[in-house]
C-alpha positions as CSV (number, residue, x, y, z in Angstrom):
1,X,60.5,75.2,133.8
2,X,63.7,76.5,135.2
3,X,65.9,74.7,132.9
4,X,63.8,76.1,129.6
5,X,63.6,80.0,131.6
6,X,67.7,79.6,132.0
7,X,67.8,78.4,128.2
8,X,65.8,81.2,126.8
9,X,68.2,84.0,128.8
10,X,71.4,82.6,128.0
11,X,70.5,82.5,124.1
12,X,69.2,85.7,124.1
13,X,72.2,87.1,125.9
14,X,74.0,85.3,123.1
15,X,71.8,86.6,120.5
16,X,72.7,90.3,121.8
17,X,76.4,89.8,122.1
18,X,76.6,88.2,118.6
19,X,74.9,91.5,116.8
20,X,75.9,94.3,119.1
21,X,79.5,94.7,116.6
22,X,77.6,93.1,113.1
23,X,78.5,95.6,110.2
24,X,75.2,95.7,109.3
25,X,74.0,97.4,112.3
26,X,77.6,99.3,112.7
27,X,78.2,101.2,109.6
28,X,81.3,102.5,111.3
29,X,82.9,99.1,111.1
30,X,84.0,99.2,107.4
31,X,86.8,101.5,108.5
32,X,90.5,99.7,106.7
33,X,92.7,102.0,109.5
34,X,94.2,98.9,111.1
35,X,91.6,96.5,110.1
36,X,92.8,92.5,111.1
37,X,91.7,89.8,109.8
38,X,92.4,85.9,109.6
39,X,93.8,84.6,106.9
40,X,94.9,81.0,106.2
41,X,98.5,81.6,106.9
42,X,97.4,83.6,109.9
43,X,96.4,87.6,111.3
44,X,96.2,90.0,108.5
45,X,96.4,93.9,109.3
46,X,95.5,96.3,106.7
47,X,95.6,100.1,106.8
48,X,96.2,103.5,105.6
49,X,98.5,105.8,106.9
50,X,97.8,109.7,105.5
51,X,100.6,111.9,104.6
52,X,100.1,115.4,104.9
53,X,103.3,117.2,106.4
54,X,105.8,120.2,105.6
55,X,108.7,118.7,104.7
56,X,112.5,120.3,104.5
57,X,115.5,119.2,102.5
58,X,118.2,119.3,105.0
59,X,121.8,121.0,103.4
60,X,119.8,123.4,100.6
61,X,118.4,126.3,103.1
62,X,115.0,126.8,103.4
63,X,113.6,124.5,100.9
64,X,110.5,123.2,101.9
65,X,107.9,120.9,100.4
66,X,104.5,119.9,101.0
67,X,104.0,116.0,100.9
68,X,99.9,114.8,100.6
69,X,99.0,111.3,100.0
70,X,98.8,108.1,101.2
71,X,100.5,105.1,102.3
72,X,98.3,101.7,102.2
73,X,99.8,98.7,103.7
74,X,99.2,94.9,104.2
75,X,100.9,92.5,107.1
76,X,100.8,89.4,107.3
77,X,101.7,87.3,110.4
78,X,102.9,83.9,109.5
79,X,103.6,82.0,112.9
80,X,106.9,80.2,112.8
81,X,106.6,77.9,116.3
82,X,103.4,77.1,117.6
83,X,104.9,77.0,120.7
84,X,103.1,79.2,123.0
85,X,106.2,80.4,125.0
86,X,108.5,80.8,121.9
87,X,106.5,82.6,119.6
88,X,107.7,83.9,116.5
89,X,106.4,85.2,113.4
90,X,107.9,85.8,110.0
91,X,105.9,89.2,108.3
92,X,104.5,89.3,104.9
93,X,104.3,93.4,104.4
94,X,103.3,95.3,101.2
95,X,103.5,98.6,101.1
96,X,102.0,100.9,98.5
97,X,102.5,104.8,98.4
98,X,100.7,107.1,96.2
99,X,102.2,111.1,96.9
100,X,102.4,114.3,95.9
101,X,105.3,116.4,96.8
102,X,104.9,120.2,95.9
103,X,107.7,123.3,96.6
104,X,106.4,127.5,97.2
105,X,106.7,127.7,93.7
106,X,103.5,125.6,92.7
107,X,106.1,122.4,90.8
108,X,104.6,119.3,91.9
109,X,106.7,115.9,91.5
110,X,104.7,112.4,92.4
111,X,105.6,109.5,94.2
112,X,104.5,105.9,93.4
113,X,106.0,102.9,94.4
114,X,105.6,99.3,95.8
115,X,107.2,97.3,97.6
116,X,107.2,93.6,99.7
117,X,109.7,92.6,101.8
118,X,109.8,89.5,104.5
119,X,110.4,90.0,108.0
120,X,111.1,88.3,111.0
121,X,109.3,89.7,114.4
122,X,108.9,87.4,118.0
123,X,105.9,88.4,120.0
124,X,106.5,90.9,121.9
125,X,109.0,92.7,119.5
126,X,109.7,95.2,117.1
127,X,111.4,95.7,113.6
128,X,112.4,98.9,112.2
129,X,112.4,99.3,108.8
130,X,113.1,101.7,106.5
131,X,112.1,102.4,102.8
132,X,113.3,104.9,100.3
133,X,110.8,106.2,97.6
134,X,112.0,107.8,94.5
135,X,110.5,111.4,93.8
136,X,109.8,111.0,90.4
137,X,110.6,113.7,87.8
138,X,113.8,115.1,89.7
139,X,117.1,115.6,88.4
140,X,118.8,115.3,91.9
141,X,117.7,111.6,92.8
142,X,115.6,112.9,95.6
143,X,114.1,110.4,97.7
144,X,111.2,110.1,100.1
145,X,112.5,107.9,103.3
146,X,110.1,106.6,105.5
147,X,110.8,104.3,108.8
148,X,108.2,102.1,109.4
149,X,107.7,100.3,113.2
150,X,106.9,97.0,112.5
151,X,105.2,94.8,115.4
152,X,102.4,92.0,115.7
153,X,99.8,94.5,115.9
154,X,100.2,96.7,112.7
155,X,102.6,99.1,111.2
156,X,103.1,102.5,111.9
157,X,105.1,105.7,110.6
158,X,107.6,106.6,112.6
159,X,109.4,109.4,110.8
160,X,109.2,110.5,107.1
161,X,112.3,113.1,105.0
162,X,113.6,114.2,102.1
163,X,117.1,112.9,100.9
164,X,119.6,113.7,98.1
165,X,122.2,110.4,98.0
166,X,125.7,112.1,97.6
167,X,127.6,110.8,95.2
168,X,131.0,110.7,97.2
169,X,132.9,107.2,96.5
170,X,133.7,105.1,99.5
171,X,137.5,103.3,99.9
């Protein structure tokens, strides 16, 4: 009688554990914002990063834009050693961003680009990497430059500005 007593609480101590985070009974678990997953080459993390910021253009005054959109990424880890005291990973990342950039005056320019790149991280590290957007519709090749922090936990958005590539020739 024990042994059936013991039986019946341990499943049902199962049973509550196994639904207490079920997306049916969680509707707050559909959220992408750093969402992981396993895949069959390994951990996939997929998110959205929102852009909304005052932006200036550094050398041309005051000249300040409004950025609003989106950045949508996908990582993922690819373990390299199963070794559990040398682990390292190689990064699948793709990286979409959909923007608007806007000036005082009401002209609006988009931004739209992809891009995948392959990294290599170890466990407990970090890459920096940076990407340069194209503003599209501008005469003066500005560019949107965002540096991403890379790790085995997600991406983030470190820091995000406006650049104008000078033409000066290097010898």
């Amino acid at each position: 009688m024990k042994k059936i007593f013991l039986a019946l609480v341990i499943s049902t101590v199962l049973l509550l554990m196994g639904c207490e985070n079920n997306s049916i009974n969680d509707p707050n678990s559909a959220d992408t914002v750093g969402k992981n997953e396993f895949s069959s080459g390994g951990i996939t993390h997929r998110g959205s990063i929102p852009l909304d910021r005052m932006l200036m253009l550094p050398g041309r005054g005051n000249d300040y834009y409004q950025l609003k959109g989106t950045i949508n990424y996908t990582s993922e880890l690819i373990k390299q050693y199963p070794d559990a005291t040398n682990e390292k990973f190689n990064v699948k990342l793709d990286i979409s961003v959909n923007a608007q950039l806007s000036d005082i005056y009401s002209k609006s320019w988009s931004i739209s680009s992809y891009s995948d790149d392959l990294l290599y991280i170890a466990q407990e590290g970090v890459y920096v990497l940076e990407k340069t957007y194209p503003v599209i519709g501008r005469k003066d090749n500005l560019r949107l430059v965002c540096r991403f922090i890379i790790t085995t936990d997600g991406v983030g958005l470190d820091n995000v500005e406006l650049k104008v590539p000078s033409n000066k020739a290097v010898i």
